[in-house]
C-alpha positions as CSV (number, residue, x, y, z in Angstrom):
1,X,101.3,124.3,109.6
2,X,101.3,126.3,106.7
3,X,98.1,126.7,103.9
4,X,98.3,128.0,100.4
5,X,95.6,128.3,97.6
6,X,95.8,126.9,94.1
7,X,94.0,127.0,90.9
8,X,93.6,123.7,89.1
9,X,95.8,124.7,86.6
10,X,98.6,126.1,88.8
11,X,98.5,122.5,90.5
12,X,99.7,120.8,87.6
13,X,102.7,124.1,87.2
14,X,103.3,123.2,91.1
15,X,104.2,119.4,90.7
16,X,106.5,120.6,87.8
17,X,108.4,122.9,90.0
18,X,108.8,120.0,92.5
19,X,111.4,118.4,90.0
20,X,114.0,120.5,90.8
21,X,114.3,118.7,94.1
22,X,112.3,116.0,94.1
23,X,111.2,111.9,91.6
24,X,107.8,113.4,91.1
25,X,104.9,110.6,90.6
26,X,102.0,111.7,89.4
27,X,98.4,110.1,88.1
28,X,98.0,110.0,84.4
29,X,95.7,107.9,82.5
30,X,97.2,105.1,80.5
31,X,94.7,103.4,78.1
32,X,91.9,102.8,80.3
33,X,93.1,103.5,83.5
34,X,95.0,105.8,85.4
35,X,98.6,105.1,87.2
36,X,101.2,106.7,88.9
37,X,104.2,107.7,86.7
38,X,107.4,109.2,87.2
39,X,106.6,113.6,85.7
40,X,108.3,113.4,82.6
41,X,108.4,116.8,80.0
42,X,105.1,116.2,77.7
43,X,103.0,114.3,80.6
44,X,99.7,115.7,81.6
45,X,98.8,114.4,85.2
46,X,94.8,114.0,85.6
47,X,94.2,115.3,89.1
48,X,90.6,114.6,88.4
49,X,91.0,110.6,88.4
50,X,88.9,108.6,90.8
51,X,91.3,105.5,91.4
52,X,94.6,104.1,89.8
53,X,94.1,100.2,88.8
54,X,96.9,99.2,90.4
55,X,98.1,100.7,93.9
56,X,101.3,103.3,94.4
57,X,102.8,100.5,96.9
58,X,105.4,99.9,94.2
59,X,106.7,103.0,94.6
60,X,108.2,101.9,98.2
61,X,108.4,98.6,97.7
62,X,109.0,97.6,93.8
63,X,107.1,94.5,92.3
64,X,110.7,93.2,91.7
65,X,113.7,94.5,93.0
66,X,117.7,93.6,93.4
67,X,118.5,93.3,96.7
68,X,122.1,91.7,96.4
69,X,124.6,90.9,93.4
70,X,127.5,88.6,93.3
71,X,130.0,86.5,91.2
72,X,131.3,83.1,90.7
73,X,133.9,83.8,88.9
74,X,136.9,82.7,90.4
75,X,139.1,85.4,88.9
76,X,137.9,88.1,90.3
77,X,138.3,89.0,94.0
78,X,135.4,89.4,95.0
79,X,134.1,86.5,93.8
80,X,131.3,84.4,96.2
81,X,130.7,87.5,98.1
82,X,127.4,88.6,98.2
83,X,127.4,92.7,97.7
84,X,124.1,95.0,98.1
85,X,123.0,96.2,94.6
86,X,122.2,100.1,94.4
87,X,119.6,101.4,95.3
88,X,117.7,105.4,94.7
89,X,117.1,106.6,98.1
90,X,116.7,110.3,96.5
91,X,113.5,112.5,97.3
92,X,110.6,111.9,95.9
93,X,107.1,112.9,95.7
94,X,104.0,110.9,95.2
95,X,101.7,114.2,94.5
96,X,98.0,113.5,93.9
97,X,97.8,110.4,95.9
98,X,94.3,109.4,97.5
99,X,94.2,108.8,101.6
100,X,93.2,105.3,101.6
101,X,96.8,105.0,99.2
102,X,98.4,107.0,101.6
103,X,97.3,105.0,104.4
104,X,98.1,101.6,103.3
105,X,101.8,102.5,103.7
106,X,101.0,103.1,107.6
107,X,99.6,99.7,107.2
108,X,102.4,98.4,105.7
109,X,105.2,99.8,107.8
110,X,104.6,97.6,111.2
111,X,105.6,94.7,109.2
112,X,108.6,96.4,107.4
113,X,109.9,98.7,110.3
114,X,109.7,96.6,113.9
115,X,111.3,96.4,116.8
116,X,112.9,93.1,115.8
117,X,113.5,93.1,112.1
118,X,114.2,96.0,109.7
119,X,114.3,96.3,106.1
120,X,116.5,98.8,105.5
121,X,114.7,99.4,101.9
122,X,111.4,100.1,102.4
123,X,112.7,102.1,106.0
124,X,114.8,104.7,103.8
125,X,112.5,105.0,100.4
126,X,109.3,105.6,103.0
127,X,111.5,108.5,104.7
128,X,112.7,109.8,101.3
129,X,109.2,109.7,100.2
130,X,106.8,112.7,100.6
131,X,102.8,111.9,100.0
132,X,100.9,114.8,98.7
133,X,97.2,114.0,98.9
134,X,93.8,114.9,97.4
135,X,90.9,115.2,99.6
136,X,87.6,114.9,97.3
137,X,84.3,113.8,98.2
138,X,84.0,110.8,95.0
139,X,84.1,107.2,96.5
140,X,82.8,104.5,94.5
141,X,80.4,101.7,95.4
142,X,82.9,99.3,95.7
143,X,84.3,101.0,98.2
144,X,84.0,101.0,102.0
145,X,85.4,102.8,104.9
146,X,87.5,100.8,107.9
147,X,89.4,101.9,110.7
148,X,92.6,102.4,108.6
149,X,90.2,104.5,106.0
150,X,87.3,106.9,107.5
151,X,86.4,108.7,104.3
152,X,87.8,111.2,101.9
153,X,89.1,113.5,104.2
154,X,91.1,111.2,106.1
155,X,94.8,112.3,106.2
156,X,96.2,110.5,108.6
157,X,99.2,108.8,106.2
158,X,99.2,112.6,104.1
159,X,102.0,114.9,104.5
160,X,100.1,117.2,102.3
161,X,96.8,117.3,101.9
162,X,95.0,119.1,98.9
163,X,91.2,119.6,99.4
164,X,89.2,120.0,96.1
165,X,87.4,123.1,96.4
166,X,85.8,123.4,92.9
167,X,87.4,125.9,91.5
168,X,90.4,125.6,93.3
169,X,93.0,123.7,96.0
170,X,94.1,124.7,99.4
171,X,96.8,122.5,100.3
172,X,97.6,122.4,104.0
173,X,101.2,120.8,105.6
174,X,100.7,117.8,107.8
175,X,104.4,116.9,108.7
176,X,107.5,118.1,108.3
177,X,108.4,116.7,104.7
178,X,104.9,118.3,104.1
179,X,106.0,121.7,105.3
180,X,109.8,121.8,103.0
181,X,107.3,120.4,99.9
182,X,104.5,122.8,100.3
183,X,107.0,125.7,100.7
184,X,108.4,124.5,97.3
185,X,105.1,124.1,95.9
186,X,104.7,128.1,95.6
187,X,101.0,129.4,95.9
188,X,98.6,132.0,96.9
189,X,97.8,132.8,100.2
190,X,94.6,131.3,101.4
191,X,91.3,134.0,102.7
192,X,89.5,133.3,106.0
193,X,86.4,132.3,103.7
194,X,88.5,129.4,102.3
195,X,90.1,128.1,105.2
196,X,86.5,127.8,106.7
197,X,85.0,126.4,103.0
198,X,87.6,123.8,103.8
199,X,86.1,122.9,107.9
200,X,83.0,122.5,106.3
201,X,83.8,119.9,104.5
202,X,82.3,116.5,105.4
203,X,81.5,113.1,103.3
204,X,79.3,112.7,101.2
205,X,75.8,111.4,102.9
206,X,76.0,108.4,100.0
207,X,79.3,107.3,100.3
208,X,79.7,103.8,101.1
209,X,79.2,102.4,104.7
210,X,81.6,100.5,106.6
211,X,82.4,96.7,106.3
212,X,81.2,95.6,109.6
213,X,84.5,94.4,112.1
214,X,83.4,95.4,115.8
215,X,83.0,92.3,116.6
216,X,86.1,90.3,115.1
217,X,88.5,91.2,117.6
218,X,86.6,89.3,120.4
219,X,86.3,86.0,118.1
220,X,88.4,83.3,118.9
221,X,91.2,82.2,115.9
222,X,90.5,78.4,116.2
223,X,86.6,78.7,115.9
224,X,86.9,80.9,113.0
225,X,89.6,78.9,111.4
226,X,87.5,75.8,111.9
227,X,84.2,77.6,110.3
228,X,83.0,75.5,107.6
229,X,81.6,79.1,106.0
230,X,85.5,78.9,104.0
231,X,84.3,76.4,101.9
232,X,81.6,78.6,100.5
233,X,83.9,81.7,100.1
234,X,86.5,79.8,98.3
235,X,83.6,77.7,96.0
236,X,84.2,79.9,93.0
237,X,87.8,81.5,93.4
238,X,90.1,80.9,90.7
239,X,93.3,81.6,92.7
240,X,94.3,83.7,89.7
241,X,96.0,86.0,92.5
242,X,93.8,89.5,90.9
243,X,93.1,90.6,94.7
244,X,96.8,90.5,96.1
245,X,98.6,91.7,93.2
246,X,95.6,95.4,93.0
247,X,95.7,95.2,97.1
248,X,97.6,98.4,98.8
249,X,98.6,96.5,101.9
250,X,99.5,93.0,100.6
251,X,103.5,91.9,101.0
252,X,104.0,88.7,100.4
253,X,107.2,88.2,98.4
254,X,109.4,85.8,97.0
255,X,113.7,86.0,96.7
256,X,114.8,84.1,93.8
257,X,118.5,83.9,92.5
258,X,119.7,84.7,88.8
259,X,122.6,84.1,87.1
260,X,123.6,84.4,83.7
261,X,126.9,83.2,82.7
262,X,129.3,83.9,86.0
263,X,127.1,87.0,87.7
264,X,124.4,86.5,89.7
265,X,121.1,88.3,91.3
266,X,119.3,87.7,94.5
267,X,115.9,89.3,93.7
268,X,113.0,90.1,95.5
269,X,109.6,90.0,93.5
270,X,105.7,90.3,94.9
271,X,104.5,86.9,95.5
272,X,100.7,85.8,96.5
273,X,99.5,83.8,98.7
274,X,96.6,82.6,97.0
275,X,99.5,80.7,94.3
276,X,99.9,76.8,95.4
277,X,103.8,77.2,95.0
278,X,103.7,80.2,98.0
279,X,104.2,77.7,100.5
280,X,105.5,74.6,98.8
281,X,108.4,73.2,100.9
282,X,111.4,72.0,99.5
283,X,110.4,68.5,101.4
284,X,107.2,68.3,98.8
285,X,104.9,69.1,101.9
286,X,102.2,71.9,101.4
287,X,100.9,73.5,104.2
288,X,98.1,75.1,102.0
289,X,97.7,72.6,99.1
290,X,94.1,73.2,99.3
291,X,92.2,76.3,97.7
292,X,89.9,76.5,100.7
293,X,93.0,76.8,102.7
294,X,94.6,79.8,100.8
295,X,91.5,81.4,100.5
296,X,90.9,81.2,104.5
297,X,94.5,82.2,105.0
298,X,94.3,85.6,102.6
299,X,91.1,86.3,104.5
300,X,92.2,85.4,108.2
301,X,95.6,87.4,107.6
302,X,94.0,90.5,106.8
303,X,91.0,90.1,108.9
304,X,91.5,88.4,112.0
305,X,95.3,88.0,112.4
306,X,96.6,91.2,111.7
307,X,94.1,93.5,114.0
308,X,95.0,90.9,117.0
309,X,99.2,91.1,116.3
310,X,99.3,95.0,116.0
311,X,95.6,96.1,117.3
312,X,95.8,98.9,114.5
313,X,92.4,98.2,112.9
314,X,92.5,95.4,109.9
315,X,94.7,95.0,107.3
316,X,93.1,96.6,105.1
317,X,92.1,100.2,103.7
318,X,88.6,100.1,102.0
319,X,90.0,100.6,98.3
320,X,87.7,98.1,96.8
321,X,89.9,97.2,94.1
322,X,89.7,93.3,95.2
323,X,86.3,93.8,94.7
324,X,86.3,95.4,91.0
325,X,88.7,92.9,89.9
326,X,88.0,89.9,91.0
327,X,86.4,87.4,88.0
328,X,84.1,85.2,90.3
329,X,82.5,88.2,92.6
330,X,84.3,87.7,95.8
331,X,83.5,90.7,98.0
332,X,85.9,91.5,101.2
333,X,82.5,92.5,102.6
334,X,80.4,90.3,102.9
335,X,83.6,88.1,104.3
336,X,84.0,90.9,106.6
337,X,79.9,90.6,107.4
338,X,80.1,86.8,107.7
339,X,83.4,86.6,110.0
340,X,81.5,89.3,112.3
341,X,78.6,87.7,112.5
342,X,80.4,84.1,113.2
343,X,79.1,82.3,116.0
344,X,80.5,78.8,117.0
């Protein structure tokens, strides 16, 4: 494990020097919000920012992506077969990413890497990818801590993690891709004084509490699913699909074809689950035809079903971006509160 110090200006110099070897993401504020961008010459990345609007999940697995190509044209000989379309597997470096981000790919992976089915995508851009993280004690209200998200100083999904001294950054290697990105980061050797500054650091007294979930695991699926408390969730949702779309850990999808003229696409673009057409069968038949029934299902999924598949805490990392965004006030919380609390 290696540490080094950095000034808050030679941060922004250090990201630079990544692009010899590495995509380099990095926060900057677009309008009114901050995203992650690829480091272009002239960009100014705002290591100061609180929370992007929309989530770095994109940057493993794209909001719309080609997965295969193919032709119909009968002249050609490989027509009708379908061929993978390229893909940028290169290096790349998400620097300045927060830990709940971070850890929302963790999340992600069990349903993208398992024993039983593979996606070869997200498997080889999560490998290439290298998270470099800041560790700063300035969680919002909306947000909340869960067992996938203890506070600002939770680094489990970091490979580097930068804590904000003031003044200053130490950055400290987690991992292996941590270590070879750290070592081309450059630096200044850290003092005794600051790697203890660092041990000292705990979160803030006022940051948000946890959403309560101790009790979920133990609930039975059939009484919750039952509970006549969805109708009161889903009274004012809109199903305008806000939460999924902002949400770290969602990955429903959809694969539609393309063609123009004789060449065609198979894509795959983010879908939601709270959309009527996400389960429309080809026969007519809707499984979830009703609001009350998508709502239930986003909440059960991430909630209830997901901690009892993988036991890995719930599907979910505390971001409270659902909560900012949504138009009718839905709060994960107080679901969370209300699904804990259920008794039959």
């Amino acid at each position: 494990m290696t540490t080094k110090s950095f000034t808050k200006d030679a941060l922004i110099k250090a990201a630079d020097g990544l692009r010899k070897s590495y995509r380099v993401f990095v926060p900057v504020k677009v309008g009114k919000f901050h995203e992650f961008k690829l480091f272009e010459d002239g960009d100014k990345p705002d290591f100061e920012y609180r929370k992007t609007r929309k989530s770095p999940k994109g940057l493993i697995f794209p909001q719309s992506e080609r997965m295969l190509e193919y032709s119909i044209d009968e002249h050609k000989p490989d027509h009708h077969i379908m061929k993978e379309s390229p893909k940028d597997y290169s290096p790349q470096v998400v620097f300045g990413i927060r830990p709940y981000d971070a850890m929302s790919f963790k999340v992600m992976d069990v349903n993208f890497d398992t024993e039983d089915y593979k996606d070869p995508w997200w498997i080889k851009r999560y490998a290439a990818t290298t998270l470099v993280g800041i560790c700063r004690n300035d969680l919002d209200s909306k947000m909340f801590a869960t067992e996938n998200f203890s506070g600002p100083y939770d680094i489990r999904g970091l490979d580097v993690a930068l804590y904000d001294l003031g003044d200053k950054y130490i950055a400290k290697s987690l991992t292996e891709k941590g270590e070879k990105a750290l070592a081309a980061m450059g630096g200044n050797d850290v003092s005794a004084a600051e790697l203890a500054a660092i041990e000292k650091l705990t979160p803030d007294t006022n940051a948000p509490q946890a959403a309560p979930t101790d009790k979920i695991k133990e609930k039975v699926v059939n009484d919750l699913f039952d509970s006549t408390m969805w109708e009161d969730i889903a009274n004012g949702c809109i199903n305008c699909g806000a939460c999924t779309f902002l949400c770290p850990t969602c990955w429903c999808f959809d694969i539609q074809d393309e063609i123009h003229k004789r060449e065609g696409d198979r894509l795959r673009i983010w879908d939601s689950c709270m959309f009527p057409l996400y389960t429309l069968h080809a026969s007519g038949h809707n499984p979830r035809g009703k609001k009350v029934q998508r709502v239930r299902n986003r909440f059960m999924h991430k909630i209830k079903y997901y901690l009892d598949k993988y036991e890995k805490g719930i599907m979910c990392v505390g971001c409270g971006r659902c909560v900012e965004a949504c138009p009718v006030n839905i709060d994960i919380r107080r679901v969370c509160e209300l699904m804990n609390n259920f008794t039959k």
